[in-house]
mmCIF file of the N, C-alpha and C atoms, coordinates in Angstrom:
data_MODEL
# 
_entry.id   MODEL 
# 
loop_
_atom_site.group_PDB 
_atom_site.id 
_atom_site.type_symbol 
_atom_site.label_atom_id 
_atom_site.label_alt_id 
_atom_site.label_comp_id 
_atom_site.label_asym_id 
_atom_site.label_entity_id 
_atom_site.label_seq_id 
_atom_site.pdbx_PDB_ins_code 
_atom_site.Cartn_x 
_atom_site.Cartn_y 
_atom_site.Cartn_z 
_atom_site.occupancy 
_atom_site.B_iso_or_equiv 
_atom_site.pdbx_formal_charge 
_atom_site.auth_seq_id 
_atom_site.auth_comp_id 
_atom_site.auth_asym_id 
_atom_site.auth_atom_id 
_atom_site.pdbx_PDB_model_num 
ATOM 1   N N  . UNK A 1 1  ? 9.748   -1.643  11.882  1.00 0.00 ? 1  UNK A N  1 
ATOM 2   C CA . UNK A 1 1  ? 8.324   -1.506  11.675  1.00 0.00 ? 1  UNK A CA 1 
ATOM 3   C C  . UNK A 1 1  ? 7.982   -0.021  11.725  1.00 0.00 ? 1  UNK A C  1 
ATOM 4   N N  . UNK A 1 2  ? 7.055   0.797   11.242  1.00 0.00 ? 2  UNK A N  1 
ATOM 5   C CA . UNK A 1 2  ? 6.352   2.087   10.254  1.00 0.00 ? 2  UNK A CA 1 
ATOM 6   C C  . UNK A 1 2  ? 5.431   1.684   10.614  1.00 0.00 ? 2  UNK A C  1 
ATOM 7   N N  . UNK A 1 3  ? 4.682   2.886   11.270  1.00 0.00 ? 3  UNK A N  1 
ATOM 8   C CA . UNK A 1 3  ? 3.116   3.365   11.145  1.00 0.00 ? 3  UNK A CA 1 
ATOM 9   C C  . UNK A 1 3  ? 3.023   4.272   10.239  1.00 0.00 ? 3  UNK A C  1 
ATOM 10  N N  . UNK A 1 4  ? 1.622   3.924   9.902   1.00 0.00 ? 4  UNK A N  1 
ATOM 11  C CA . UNK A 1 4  ? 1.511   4.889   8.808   1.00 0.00 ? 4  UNK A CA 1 
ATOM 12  C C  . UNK A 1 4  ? -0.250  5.082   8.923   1.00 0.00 ? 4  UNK A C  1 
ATOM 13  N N  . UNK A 1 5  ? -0.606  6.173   8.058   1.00 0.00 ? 5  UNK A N  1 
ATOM 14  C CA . UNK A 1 5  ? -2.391  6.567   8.305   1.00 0.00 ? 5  UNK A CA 1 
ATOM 15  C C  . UNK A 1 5  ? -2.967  5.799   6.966   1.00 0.00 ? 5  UNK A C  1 
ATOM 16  N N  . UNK A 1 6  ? -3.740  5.235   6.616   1.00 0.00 ? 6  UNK A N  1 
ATOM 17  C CA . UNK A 1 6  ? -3.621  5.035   5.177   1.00 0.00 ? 6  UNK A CA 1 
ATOM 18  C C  . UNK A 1 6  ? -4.627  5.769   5.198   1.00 0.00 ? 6  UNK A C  1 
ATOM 19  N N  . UNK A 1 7  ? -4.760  6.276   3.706   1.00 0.00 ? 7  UNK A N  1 
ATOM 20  C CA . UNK A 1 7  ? -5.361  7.632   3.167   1.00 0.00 ? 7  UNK A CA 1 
ATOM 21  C C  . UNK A 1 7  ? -6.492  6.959   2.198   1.00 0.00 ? 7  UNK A C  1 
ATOM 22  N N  . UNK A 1 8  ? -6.171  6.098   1.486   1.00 0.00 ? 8  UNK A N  1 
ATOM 23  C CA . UNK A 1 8  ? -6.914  5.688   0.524   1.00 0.00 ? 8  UNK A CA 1 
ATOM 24  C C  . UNK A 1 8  ? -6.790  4.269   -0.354  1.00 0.00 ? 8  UNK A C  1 
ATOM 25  N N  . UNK A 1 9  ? -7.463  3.354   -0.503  1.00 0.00 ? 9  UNK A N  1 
ATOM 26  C CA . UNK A 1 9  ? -7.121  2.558   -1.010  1.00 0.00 ? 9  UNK A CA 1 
ATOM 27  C C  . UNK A 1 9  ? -8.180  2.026   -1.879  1.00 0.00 ? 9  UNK A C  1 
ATOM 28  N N  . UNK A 1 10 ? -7.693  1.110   -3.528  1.00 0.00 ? 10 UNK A N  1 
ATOM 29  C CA . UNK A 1 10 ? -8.574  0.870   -4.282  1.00 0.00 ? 10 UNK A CA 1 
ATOM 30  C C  . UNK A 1 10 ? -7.728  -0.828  -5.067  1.00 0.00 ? 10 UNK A C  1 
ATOM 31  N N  . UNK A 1 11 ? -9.001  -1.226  -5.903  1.00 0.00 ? 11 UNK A N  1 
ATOM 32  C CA . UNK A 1 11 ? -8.480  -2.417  -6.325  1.00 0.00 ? 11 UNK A CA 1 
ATOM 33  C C  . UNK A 1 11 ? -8.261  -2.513  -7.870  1.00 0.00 ? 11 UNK A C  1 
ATOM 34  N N  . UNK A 1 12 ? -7.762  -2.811  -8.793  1.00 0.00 ? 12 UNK A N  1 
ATOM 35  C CA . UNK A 1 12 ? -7.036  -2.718  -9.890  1.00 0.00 ? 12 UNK A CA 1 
ATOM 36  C C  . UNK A 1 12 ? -7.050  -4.016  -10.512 1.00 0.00 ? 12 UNK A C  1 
ATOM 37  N N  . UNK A 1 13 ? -7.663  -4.226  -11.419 1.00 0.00 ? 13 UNK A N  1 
ATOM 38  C CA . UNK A 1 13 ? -7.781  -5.363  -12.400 1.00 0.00 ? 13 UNK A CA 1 
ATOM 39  C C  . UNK A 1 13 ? -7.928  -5.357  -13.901 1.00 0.00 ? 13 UNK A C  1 
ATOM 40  N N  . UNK A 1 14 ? -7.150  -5.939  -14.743 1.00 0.00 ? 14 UNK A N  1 
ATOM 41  C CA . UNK A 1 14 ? -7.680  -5.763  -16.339 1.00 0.00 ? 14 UNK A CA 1 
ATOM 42  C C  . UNK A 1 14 ? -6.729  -6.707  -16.992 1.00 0.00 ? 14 UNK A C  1 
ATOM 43  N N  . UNK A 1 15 ? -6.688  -5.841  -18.164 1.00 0.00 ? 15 UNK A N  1 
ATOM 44  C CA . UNK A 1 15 ? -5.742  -6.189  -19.110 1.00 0.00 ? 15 UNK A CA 1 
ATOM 45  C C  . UNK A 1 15 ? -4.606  -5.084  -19.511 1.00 0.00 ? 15 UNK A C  1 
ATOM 46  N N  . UNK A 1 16 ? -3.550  -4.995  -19.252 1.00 0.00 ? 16 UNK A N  1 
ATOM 47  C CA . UNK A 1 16 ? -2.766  -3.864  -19.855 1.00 0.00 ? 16 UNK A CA 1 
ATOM 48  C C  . UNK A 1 16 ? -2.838  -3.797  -21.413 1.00 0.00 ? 16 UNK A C  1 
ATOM 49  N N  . UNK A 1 17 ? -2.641  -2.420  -21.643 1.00 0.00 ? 17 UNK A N  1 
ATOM 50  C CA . UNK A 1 17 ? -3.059  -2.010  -23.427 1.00 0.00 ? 17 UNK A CA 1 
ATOM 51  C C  . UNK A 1 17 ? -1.937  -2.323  -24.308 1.00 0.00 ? 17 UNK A C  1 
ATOM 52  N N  . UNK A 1 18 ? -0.930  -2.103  -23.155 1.00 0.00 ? 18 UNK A N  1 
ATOM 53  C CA . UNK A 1 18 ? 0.491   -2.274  -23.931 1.00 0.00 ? 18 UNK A CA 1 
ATOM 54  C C  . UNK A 1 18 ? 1.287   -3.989  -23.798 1.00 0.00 ? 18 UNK A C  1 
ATOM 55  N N  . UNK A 1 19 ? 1.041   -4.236  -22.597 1.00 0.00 ? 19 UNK A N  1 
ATOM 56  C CA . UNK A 1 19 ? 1.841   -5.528  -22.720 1.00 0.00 ? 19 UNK A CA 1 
ATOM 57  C C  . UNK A 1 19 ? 0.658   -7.148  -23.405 1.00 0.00 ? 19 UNK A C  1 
ATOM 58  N N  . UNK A 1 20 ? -0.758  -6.425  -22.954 1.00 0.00 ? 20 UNK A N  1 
ATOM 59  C CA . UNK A 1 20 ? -1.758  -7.519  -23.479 1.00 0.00 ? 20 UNK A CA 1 
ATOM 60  C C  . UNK A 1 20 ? -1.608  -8.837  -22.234 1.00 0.00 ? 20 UNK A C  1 
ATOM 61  N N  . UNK A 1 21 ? -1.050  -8.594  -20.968 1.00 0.00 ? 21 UNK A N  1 
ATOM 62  C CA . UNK A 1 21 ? -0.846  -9.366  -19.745 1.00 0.00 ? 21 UNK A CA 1 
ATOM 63  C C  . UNK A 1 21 ? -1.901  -8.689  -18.380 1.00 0.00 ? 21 UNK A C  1 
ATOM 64  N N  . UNK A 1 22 ? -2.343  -9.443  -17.745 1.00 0.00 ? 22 UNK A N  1 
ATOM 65  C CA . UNK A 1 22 ? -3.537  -8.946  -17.186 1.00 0.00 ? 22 UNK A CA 1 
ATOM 66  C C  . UNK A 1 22 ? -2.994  -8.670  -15.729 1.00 0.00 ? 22 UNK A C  1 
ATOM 67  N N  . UNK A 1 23 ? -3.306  -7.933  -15.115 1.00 0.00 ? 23 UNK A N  1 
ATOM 68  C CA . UNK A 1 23 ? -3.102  -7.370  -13.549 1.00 0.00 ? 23 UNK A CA 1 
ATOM 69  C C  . UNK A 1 23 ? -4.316  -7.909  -12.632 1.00 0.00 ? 23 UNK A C  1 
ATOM 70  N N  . UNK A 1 24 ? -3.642  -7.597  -11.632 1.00 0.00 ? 24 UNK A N  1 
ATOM 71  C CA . UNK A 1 24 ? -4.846  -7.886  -10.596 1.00 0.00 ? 24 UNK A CA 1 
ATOM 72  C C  . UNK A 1 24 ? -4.067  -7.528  -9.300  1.00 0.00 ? 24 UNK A C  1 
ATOM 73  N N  . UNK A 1 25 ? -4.343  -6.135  -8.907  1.00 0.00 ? 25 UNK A N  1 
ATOM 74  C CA . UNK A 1 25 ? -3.387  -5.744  -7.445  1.00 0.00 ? 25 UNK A CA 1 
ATOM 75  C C  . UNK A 1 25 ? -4.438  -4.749  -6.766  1.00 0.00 ? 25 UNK A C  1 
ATOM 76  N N  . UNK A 1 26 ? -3.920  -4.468  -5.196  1.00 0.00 ? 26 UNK A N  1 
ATOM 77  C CA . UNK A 1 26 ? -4.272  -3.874  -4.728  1.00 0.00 ? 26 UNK A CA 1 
ATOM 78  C C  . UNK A 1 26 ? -4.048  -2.750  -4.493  1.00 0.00 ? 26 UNK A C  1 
ATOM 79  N N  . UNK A 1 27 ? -3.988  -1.294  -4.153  1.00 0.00 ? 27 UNK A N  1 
ATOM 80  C CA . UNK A 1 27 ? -3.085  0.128   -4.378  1.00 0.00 ? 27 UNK A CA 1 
ATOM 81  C C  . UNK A 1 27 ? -3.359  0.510   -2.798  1.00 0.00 ? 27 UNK A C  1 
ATOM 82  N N  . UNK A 1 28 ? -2.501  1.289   -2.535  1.00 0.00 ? 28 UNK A N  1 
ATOM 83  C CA . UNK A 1 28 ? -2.981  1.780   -1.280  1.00 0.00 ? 28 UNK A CA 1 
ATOM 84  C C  . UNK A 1 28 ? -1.855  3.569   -1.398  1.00 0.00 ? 28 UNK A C  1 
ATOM 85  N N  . UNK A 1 29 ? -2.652  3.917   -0.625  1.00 0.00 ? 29 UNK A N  1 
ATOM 86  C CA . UNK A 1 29 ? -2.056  5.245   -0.531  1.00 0.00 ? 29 UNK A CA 1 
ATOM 87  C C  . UNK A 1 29 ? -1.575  5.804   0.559   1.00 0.00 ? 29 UNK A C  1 
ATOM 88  N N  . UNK A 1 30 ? -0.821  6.689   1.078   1.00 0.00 ? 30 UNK A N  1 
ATOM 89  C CA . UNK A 1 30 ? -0.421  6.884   3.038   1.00 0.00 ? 30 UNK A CA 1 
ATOM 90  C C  . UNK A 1 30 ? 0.965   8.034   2.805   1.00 0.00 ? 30 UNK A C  1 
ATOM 91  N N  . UNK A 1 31 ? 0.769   8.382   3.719   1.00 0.00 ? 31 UNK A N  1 
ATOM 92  C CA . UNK A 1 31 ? 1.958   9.955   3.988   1.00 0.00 ? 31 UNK A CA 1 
ATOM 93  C C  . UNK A 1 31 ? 2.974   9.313   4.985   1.00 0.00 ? 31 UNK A C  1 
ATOM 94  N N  . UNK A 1 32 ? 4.038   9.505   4.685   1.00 0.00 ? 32 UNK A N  1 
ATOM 95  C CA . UNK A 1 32 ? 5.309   8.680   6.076   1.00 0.00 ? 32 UNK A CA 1 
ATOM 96  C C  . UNK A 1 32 ? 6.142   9.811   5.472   1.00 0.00 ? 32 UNK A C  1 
ATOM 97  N N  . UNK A 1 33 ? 7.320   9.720   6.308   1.00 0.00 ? 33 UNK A N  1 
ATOM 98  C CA . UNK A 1 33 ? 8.340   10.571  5.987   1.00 0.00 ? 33 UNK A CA 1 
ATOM 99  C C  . UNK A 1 33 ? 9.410   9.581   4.982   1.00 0.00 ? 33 UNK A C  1 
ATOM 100 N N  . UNK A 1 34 ? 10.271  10.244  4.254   1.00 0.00 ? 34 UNK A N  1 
ATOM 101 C CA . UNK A 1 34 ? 10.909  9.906   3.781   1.00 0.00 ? 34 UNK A CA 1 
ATOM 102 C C  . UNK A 1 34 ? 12.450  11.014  3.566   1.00 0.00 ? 34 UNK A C  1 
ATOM 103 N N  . UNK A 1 35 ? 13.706  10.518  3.790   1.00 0.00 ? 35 UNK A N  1 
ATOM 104 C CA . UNK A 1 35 ? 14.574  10.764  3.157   1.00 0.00 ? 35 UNK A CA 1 
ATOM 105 C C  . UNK A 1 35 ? 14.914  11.879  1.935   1.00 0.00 ? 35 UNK A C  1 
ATOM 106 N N  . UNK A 1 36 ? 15.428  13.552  2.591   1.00 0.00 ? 36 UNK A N  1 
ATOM 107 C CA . UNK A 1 36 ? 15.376  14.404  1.858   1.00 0.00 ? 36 UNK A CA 1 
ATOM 108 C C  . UNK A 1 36 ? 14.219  15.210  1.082   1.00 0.00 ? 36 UNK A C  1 
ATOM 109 N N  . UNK A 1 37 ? 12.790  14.688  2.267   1.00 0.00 ? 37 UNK A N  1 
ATOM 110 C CA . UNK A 1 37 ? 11.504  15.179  1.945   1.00 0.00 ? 37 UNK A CA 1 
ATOM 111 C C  . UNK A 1 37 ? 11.525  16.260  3.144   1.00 0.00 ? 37 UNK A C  1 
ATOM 112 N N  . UNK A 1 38 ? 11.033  17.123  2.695   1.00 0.00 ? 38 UNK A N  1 
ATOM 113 C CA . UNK A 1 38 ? 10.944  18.581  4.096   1.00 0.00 ? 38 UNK A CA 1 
ATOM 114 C C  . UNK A 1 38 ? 8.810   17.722  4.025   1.00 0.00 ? 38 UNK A C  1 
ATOM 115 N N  . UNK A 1 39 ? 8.828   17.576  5.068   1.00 0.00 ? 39 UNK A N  1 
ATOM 116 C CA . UNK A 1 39 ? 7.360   17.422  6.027   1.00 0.00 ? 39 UNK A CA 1 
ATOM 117 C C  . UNK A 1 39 ? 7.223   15.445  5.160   1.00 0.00 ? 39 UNK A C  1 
ATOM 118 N N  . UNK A 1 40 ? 5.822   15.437  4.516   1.00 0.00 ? 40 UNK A N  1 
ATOM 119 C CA . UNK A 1 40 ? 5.740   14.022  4.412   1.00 0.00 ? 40 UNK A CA 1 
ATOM 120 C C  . UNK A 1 40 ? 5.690   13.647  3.140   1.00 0.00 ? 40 UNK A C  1 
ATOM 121 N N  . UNK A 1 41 ? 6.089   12.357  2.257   1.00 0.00 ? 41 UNK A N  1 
ATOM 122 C CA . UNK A 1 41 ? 5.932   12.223  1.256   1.00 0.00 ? 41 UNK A CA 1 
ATOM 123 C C  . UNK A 1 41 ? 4.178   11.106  0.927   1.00 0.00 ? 41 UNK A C  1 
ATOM 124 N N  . UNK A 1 42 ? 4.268   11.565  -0.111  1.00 0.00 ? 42 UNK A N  1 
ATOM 125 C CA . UNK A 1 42 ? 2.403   10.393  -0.605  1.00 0.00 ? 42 UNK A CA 1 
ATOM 126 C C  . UNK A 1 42 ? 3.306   9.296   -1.453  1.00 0.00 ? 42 UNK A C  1 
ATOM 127 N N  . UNK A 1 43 ? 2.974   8.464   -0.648  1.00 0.00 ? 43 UNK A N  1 
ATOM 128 C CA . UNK A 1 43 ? 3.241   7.421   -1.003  1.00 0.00 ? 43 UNK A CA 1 
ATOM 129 C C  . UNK A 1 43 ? 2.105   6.239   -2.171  1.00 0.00 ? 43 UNK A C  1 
ATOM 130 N N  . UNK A 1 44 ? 2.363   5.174   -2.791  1.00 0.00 ? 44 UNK A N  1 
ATOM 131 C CA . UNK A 1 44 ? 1.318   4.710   -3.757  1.00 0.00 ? 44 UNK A CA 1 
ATOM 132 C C  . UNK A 1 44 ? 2.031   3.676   -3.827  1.00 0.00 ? 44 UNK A C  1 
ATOM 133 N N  . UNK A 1 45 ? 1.520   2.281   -3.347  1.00 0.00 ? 45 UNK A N  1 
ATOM 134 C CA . UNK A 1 45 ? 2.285   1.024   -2.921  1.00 0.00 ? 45 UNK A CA 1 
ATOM 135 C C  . UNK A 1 45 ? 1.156   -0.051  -3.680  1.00 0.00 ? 45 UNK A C  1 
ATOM 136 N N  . UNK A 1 46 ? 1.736   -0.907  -4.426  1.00 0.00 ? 46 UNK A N  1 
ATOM 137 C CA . UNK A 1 46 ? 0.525   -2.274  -4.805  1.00 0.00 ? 46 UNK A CA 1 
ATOM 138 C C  . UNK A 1 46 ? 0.624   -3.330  -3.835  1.00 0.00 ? 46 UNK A C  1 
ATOM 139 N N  . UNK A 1 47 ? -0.023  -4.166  -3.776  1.00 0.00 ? 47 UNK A N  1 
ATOM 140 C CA . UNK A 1 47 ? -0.611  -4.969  -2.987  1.00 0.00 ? 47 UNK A CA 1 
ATOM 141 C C  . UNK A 1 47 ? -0.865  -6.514  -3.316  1.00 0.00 ? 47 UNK A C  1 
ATOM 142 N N  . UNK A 1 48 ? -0.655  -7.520  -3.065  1.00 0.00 ? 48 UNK A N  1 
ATOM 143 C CA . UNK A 1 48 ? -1.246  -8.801  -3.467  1.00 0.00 ? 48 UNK A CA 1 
ATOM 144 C C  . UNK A 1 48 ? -2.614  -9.163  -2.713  1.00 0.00 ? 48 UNK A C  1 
ATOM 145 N N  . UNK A 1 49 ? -3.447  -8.848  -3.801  1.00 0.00 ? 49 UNK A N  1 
ATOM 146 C CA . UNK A 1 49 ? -4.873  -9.076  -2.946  1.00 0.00 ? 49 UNK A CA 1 
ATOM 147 C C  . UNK A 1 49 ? -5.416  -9.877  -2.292  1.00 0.00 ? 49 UNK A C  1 
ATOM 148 N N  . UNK A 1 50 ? -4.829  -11.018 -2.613  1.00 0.00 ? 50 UNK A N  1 
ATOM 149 C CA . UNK A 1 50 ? -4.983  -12.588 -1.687  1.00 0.00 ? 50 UNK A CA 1 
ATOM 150 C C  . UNK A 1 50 ? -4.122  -12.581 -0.559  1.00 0.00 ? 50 UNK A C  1 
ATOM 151 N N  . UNK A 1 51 ? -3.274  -11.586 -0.322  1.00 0.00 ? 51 UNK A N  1 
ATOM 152 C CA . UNK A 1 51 ? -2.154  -11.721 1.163   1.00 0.00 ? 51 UNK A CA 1 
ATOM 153 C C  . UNK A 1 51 ? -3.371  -10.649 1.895   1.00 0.00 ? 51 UNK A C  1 
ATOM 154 N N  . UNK A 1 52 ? -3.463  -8.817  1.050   1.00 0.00 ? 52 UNK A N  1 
ATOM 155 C CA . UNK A 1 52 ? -4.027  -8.223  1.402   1.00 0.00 ? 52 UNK A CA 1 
ATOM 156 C C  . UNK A 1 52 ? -5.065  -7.490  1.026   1.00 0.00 ? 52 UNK A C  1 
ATOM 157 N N  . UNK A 1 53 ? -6.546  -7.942  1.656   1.00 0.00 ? 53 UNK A N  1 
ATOM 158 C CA . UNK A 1 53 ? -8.010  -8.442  1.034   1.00 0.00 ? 53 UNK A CA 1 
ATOM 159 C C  . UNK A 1 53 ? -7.958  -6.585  0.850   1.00 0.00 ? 53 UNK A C  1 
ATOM 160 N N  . UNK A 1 54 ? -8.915  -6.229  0.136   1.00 0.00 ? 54 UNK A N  1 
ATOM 161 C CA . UNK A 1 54 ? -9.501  -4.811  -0.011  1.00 0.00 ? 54 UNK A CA 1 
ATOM 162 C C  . UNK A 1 54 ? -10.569 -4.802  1.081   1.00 0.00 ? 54 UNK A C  1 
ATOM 163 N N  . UNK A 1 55 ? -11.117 -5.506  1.498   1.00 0.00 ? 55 UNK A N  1 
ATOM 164 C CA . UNK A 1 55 ? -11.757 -5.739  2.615   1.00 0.00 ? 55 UNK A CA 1 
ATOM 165 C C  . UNK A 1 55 ? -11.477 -5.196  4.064   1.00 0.00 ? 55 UNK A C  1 
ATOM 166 N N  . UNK A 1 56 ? -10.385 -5.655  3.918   1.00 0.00 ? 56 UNK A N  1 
ATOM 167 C CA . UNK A 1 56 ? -9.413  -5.473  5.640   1.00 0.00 ? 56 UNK A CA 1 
ATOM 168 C C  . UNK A 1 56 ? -8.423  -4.348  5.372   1.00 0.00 ? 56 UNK A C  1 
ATOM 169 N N  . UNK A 1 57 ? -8.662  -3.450  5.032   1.00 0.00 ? 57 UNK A N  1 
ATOM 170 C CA . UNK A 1 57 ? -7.838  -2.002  4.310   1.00 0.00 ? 57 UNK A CA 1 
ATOM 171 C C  . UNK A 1 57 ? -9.153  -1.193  5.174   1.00 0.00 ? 57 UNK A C  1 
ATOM 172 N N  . UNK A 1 58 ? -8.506  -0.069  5.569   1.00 0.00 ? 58 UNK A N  1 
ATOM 173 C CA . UNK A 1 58 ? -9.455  1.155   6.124   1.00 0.00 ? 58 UNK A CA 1 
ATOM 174 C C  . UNK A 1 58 ? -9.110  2.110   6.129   1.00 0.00 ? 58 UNK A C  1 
ATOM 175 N N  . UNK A 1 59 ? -8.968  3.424   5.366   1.00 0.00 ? 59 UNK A N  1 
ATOM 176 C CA . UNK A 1 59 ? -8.598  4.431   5.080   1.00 0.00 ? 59 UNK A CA 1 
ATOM 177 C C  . UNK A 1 59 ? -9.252  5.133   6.482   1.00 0.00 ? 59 UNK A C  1 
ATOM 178 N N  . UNK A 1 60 ? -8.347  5.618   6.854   1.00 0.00 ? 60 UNK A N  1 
ATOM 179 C CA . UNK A 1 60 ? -8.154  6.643   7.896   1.00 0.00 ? 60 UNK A CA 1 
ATOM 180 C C  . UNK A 1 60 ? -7.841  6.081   9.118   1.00 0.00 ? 60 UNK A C  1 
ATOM 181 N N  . UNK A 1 61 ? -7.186  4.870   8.977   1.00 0.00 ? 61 UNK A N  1 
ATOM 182 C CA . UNK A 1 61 ? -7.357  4.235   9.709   1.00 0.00 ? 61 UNK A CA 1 
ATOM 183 C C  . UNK A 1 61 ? -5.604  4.407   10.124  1.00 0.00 ? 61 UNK A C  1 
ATOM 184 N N  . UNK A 1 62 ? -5.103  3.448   11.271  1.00 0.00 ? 62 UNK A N  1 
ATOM 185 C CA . UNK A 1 62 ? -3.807  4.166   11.293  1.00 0.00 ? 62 UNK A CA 1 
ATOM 186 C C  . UNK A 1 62 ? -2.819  1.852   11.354  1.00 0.00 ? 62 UNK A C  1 
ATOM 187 N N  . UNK A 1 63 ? -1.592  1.846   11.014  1.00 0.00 ? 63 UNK A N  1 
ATOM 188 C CA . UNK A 1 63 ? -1.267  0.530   10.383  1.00 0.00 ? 63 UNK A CA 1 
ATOM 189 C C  . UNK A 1 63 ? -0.020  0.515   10.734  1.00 0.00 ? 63 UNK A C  1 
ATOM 190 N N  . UNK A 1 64 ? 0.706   -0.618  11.217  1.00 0.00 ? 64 UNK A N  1 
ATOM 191 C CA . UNK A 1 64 ? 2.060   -0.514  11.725  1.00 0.00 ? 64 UNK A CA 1 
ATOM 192 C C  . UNK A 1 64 ? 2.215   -1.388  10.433  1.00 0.00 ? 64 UNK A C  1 
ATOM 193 N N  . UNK A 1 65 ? 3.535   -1.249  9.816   1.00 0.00 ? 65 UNK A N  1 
ATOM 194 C CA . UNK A 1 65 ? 3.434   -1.466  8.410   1.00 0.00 ? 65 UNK A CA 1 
ATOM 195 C C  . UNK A 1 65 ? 4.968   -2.418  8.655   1.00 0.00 ? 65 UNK A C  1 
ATOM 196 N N  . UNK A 1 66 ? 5.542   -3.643  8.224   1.00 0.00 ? 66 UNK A N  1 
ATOM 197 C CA . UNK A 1 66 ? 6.975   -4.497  8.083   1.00 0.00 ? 66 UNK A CA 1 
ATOM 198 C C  . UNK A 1 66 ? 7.343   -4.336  7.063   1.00 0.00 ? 66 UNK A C  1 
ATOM 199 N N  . UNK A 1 67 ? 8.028   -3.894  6.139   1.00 0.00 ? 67 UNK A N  1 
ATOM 200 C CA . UNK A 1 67 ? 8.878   -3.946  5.244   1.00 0.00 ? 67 UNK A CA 1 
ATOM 201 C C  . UNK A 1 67 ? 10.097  -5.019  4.950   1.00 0.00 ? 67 UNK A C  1 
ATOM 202 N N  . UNK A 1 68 ? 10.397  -5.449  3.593   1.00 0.00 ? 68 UNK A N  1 
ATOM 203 C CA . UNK A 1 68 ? 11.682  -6.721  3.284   1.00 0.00 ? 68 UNK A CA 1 
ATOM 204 C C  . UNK A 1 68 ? 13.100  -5.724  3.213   1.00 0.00 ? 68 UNK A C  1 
ATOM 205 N N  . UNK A 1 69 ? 14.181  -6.211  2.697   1.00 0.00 ? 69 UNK A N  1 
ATOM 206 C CA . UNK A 1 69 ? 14.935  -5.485  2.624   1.00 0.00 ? 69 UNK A CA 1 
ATOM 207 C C  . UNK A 1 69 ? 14.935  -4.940  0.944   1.00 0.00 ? 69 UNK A C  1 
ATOM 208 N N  . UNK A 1 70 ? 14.142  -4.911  0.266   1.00 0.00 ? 70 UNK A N  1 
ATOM 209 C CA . UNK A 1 70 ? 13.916  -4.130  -1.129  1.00 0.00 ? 70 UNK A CA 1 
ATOM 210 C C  . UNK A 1 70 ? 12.976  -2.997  -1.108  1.00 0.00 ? 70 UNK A C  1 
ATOM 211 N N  . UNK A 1 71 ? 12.265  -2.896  0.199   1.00 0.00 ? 71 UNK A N  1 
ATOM 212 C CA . UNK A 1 71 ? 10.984  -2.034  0.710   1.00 0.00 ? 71 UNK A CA 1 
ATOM 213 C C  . UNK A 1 71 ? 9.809   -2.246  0.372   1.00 0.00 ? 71 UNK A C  1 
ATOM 214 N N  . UNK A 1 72 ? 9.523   -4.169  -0.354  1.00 0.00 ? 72 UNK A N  1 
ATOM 215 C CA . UNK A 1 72 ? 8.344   -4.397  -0.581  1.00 0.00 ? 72 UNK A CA 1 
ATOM 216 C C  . UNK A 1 72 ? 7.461   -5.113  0.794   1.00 0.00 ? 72 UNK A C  1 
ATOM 217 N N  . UNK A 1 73 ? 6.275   -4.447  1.211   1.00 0.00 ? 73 UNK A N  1 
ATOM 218 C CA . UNK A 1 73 ? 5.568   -4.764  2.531   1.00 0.00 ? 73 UNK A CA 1 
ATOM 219 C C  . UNK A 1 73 ? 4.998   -6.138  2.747   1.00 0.00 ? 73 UNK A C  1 
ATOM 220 N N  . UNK A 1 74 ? 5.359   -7.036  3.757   1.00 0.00 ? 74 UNK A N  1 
ATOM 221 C CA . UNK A 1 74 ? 5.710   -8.059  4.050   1.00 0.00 ? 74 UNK A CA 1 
ATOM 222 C C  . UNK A 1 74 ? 4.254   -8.258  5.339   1.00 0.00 ? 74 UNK A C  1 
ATOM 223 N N  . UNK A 1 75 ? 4.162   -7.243  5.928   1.00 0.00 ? 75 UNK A N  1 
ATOM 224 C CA . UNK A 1 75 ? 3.268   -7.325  7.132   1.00 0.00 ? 75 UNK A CA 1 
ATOM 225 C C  . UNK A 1 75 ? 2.325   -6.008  6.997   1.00 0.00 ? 75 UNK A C  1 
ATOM 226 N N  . UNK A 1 76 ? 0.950   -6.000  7.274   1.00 0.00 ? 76 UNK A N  1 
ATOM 227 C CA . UNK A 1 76 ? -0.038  -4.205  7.054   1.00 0.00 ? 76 UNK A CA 1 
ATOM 228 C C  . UNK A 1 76 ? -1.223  -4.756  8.587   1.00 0.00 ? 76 UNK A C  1 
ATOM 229 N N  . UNK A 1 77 ? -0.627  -4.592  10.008  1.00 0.00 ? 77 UNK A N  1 
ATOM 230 C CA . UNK A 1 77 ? -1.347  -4.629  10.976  1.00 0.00 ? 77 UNK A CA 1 
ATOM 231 C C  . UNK A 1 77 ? -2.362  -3.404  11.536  1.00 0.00 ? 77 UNK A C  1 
ATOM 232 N N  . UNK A 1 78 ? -3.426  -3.624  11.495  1.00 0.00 ? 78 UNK A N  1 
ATOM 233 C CA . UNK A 1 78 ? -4.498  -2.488  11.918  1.00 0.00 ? 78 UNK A CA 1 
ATOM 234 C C  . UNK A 1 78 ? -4.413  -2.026  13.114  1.00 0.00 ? 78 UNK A C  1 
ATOM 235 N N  . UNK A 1 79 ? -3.693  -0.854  13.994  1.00 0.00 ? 79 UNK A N  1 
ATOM 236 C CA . UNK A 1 79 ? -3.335  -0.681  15.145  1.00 0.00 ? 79 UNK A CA 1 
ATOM 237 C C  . UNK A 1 79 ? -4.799  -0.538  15.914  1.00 0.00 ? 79 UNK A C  1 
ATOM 238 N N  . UNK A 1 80 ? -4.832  -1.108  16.900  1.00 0.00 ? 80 UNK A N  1 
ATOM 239 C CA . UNK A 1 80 ? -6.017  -1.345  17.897  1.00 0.00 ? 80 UNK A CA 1 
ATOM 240 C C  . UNK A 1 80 ? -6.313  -0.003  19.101  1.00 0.00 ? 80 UNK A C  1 
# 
């Protein structure tokens, strides 16, 4: 488990121009360290909006974050 600050987050819906298949995700943004980064990398992660509401997202807020073993986020807890 990763804490992380989240920085920014927004919601994403349409139609793509190119495939003509429609989206609907959530984005979120946050600085963690990463692997062969000197200080922090910006990170830009999507979201399933029905697991995780745009609602319950709070930028500046700080998030102990679970990861799967592919690094797609599984758990986004609001640290108290």
């Amino acid at each position: 488990m990763s804490k992380i600050k989240l920085a920014g987050c927004q919601h994403l819906e349409g139609v793509s121009k190119k495939t003509g298949r429609p989206y609907n995700f959530n984005q979120i943004y946050f600085l963690a360290p990463k692997s062969g980064v000197k200080g922090l990398f910006a990170y830009q992660v999507n979201l399933d909006p029905d697991e995780f509401p745009l609602e319950r997202l709070e930028p500046g807020q700080y998030y102990n974050v679970e990861q799967d073993f592919s690094g797609g986020i599984v758990a986004l807890e609001k640290v108290v």
